[in-house]
N, C-alpha and C positions, 0 to 999 in steps of 0.2 A: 484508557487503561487505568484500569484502578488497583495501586497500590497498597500493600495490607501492611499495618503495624508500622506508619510511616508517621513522623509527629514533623511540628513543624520545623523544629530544629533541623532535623535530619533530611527535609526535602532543600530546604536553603543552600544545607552545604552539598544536595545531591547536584542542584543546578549550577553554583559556582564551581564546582569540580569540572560540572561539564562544560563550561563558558571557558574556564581556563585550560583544559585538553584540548576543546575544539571538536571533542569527541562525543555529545550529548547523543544518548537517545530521545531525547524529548526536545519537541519546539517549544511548552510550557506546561507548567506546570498549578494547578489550582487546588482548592480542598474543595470537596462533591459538596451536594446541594441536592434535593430530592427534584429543583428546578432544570438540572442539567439532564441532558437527552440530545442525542443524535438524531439527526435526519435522517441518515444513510447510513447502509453496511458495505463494507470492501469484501468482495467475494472473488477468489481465484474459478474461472471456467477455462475447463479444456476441450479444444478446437481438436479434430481429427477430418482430415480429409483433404486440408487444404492441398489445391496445386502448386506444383512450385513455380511458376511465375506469377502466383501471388503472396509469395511469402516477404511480404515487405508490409512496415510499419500501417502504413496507408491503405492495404488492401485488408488487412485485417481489420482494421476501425471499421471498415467498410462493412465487411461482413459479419461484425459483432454492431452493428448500428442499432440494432432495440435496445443498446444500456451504453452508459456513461463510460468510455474505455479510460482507464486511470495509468494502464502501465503494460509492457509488455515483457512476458519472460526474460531474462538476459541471455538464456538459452536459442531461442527463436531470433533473436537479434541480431545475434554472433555467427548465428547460421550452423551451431552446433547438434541440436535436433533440428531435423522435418520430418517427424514422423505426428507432432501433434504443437499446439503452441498453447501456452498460457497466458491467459490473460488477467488480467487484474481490473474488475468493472467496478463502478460505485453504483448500489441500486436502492431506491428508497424505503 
């Protein structure tokens, strides 16, 4: 995430803020570099059709197996929808 109009003083006291709340949005923090680049994108895809006795963690991995499954709805989890699930993949 790249933050704008952010100098170094003010990212120091953004991370000590968040060390001391416990509340950080950031695991860290760096200043860019034209060397920095990601491998991967996080993309949310929606699942429609699943059966219900496969609406469990494990069978969705299963059938999202051509990508890296990162995460799953809190909604699909909870068993609050089945009408579709989201998934959260990492894909390069």
């Amino acid at each position: 995430m790249l933050l704008w109009g952010l100098d170094h003083v003010k990212a120091e006291d953004l991370c000590k803020e968040g060390v001391q709340s416990g509340l950080s949005m950031f695991h860290s923090l760096q200043k860019w570099s034209p060397k920095m680049c990601t491998g991967f994108r996080l993309v949310w895809i929606m699942c429609w059709g699943i059966p219900i006795h496969a609406w469990d963690m494990e069978s969705i991995k299963k059938i999202a197996k051509s990508v890296d499954v990162v995460e799953i709805d809190e909604e699909v989890e909870d068993l609050q929808r089945l009408d579709r699930a989201r998934v959260l993949a990492k894909t390069p």
